[in-house]
C-alpha positions as CSV (number, residue, x, y, z in Angstrom):
1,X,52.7,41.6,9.9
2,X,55.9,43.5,8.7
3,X,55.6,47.6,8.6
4,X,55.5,48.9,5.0
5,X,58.1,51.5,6.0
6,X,59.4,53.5,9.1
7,X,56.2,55.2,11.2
8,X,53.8,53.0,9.0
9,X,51.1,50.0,10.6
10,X,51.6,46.8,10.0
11,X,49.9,45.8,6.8
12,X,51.8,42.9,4.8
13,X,50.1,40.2,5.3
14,X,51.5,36.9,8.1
15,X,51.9,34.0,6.4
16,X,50.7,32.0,9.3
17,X,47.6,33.8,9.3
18,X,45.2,31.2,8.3
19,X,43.0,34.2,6.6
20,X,45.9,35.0,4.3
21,X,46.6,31.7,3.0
22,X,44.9,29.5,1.0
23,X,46.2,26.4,-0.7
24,X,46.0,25.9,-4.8
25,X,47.0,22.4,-6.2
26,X,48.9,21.8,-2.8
27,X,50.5,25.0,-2.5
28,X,50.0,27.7,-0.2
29,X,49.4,31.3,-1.8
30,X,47.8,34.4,-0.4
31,X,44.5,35.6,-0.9
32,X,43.2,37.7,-3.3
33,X,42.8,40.2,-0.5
34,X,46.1,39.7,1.5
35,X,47.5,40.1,-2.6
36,X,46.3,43.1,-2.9
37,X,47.1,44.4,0.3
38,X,50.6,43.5,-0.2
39,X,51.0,45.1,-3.7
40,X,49.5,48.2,-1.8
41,X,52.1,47.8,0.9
42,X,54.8,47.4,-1.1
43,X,53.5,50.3,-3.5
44,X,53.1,52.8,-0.7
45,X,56.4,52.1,1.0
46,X,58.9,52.1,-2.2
47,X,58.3,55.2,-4.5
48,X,60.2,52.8,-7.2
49,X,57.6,50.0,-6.9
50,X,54.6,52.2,-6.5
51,X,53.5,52.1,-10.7
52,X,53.8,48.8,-10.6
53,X,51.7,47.3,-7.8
54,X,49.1,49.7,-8.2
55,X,49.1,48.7,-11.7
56,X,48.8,45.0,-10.5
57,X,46.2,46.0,-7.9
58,X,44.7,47.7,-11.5
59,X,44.5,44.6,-13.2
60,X,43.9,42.6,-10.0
61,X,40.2,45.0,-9.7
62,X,39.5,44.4,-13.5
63,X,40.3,40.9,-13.9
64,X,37.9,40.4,-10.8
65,X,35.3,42.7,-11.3
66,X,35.9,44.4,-7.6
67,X,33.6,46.9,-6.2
68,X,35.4,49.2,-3.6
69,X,33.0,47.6,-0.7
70,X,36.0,44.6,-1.1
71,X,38.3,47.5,0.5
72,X,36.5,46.5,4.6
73,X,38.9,43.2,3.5
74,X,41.8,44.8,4.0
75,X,43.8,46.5,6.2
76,X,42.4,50.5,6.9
77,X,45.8,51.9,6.1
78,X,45.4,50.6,2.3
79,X,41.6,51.0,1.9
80,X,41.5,54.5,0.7
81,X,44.1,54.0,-2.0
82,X,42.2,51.0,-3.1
83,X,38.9,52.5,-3.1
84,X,41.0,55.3,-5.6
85,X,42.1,52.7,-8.0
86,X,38.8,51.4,-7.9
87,X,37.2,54.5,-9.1
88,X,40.1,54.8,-12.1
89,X,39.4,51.1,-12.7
90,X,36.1,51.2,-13.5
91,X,35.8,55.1,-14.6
């Protein structure tokens, strides 16, 4: 629920948020969507970090197979950026 910088929505995912964790081999991890929508976050609000996570997000679409119709998953203030790396993952 944290802001990804000043003036931004709230996009990083809550940890209590049942939707944003699930539990693997008795720990809790996020998502595949609250993942990406983190590495998105995080991209968009550092301009040091923003290679990076998109190219995590990259790999995350690839690895997956993702079709930019998984973008209504996430928040709206990430869904055009990942809809872009979509098109450059799969173009």
């Amino acid at each position: 629920g944290d802001k990804e910088g000043p003036g931004q929505p709230a996009v990083f995912p809550d940890p209590a948020d049942p939707a944003a964790v699930t539990v693997i081999e008795d720990l809790p991890v996020l998502t595949l969507a609250a993942l990406i929508q983190s590495k998105l976050a995080c991209g968009l609000g550092n301009l040091r970090r923003t290679h990076k996570d998109f190219a995590d997000v990259v790999e995350l679409i690839a690895v997956r197979k993702q079709k930019a119709t998984f973008a209504k998953k996430l928040h709206e203030s990430v869904r055009w950026e990942f809809k872009e790396l979509v098109k450059r993952a799969n173009g």
